[in-house]
N, C-alpha and C positions, 0 to 999 in steps of 0.2 A: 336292347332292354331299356326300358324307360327305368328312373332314378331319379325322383322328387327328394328334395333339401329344403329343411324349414329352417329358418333364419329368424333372429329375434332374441326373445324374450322367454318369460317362464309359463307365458301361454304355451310354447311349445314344450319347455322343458320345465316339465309342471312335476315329475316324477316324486320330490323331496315331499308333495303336498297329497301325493296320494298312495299312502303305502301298502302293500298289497293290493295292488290295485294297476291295472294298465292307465300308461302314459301316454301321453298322447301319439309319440313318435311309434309307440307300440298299435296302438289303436288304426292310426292310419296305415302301416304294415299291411295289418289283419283286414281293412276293407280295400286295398288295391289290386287289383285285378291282376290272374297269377303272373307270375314272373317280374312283376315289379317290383321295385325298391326302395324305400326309403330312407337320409341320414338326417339327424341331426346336430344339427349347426349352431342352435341356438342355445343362448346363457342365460339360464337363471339371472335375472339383476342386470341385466343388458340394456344397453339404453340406445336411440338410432345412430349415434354416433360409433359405439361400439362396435355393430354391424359390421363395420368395416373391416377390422381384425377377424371375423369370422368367416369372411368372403376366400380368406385363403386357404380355408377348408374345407371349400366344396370342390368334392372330387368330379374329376377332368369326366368321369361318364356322366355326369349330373345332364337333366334333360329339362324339368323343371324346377321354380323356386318360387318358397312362399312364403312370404315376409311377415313377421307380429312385431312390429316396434313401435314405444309411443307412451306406452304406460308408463314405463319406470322416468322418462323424461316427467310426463306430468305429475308422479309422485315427488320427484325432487323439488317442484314449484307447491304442494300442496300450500304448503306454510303463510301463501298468499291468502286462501281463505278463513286467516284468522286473526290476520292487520288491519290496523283500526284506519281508517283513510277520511280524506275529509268531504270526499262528494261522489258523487257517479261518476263523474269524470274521471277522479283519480285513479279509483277502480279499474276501469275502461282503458284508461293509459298504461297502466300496468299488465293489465291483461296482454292487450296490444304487443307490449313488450318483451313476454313470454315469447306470443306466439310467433314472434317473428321474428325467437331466437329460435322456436323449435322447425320452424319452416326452412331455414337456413341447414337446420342441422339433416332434415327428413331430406331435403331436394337433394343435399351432396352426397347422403346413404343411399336416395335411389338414386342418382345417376349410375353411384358406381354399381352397384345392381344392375344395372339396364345393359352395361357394359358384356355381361357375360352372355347379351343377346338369345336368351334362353326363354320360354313363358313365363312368365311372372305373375305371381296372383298376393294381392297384400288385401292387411286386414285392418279394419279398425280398430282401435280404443273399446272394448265394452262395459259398460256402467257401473261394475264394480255389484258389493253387494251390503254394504255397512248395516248394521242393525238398528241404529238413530235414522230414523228418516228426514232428520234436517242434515243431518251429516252426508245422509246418500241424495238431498234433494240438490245440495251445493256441489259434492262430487259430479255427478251426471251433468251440473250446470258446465262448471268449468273445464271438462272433459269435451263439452263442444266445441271448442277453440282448439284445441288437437285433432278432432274427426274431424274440424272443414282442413286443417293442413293436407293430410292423408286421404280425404275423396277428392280435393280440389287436384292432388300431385296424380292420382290413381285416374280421375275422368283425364287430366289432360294431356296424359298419357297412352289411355282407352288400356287400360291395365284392369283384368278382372280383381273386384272388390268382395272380399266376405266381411259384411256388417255383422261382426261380434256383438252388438250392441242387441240385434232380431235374433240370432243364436241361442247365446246365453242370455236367459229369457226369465229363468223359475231359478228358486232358493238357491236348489239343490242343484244347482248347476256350475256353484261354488263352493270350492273346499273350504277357505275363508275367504274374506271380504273380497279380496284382489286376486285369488288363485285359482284357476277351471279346477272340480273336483273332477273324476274320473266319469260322471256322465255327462256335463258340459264339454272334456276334453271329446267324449264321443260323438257327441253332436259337431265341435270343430271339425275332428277325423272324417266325419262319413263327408260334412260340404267340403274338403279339400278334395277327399277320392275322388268325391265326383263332377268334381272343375277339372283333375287337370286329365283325366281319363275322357272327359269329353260327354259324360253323361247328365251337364246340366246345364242349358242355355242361357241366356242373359234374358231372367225375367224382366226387369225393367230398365229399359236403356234408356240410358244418358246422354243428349246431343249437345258435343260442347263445339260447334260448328256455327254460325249465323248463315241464315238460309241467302243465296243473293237476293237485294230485294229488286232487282230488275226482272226477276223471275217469276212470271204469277204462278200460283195453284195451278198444277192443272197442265201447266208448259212448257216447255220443251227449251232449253237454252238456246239461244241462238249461234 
């Protein structure tokens, strides 16, 4: 019996945000093909570092794992988008300095991840949804420095990737600003079903390989 575990954040465990209403972990349930499973593992307010405490609660039948971490790291940095700085550079350095605390932190969350040698599918960051569009145009900005951490770890891995970001797409695909309402949680639901079930291929691959260049088009290695 297969038995998918989501890990993370309150993308999966969005329950508190949408009451009367299925949850994500419920959602994904209801589209898995019969006799599967799924638990969740993931906390509200989780950050990638967290992750790690919840690893010991995936149960031993566990067959695949789907990761949402990311966001609540980059809300604890928000605070940066409203310090007065004194050039683009400074900016820049600072940014930098984030990101390569949150890279440190994402790489040692999935290693240990990887360790349970199981499918793995992680997700990006998505856009949020604020009501000031200079608020959600800085959001989405500095939210790019988290999603190159997590598709740079996800390609160099060749770990399958769901862009939250092409997902959750429209309003109403938030409950508030930062929390999947019960039909973005559906739209998550159905793209996990059908990754780790095997019913959606990799539209657009990633080659993070350099070709030999002794090799022409065309021929044949020697």
């Amino acid at each position: 019996m297969s038995h998918v575990v989501l890990l993370g954040d309150s993308i999966f465990d969005n329950a508190a945000y949408v009451p009367g209403q299925p949850d994500v972990v419920r959602q994904v349930r209801a589209m898995l093909p019969p006799g599967w499973r799924a638990t969740l593992c993931a906390v509200d307010g989780a950050t990638a570092r967290d992750v790690a405490s919840q690893l010991r609660n995936i149960p031993s039948e566990a067959t695949h794992l789907v990761v949402s971490a990311g966001g609540n790291d980059a809300l604890q940095q928000s605070d940066v988008l409203r310090q007065a700085a004194r050039s683009v550079a400074d900016v820049l350095n600072r940014l930098a300095d984030i990101r390569d605390r949150f890279a440190r932190d994402y790489d040692a969350m999935l290693d240990a991840v990887i360790r349970f040698r199981l499918p793995t599918t992680l997700c990006t960051i998505y856009d949020a949804r604020f009501p000031d569009p200079q608020e959600q145009r800085l959001v989405v900005t500095g939210l790019a420095i988290f999603n190159d951490v997590i598709t740079r770890a996800a390609f160099a891995r060749r770990l399958p990737l769901i862009d939250l970001r092409l997902i959750c797409s429209e309003p109403d695909d938030y409950a508030n600003p930062i929390e999947p309402s019960a039909k973005g949680g559906e739209k998550i639901a159905t793209t996990i079903s059908e990754i780790v079930a095997g019913n959606r291929s990799q539209a657009s691959p990633v080659f993070t390989s350099v070709r030999d260049p002794h090799v022409q088009f065309g021929s044949s290695p020697a």
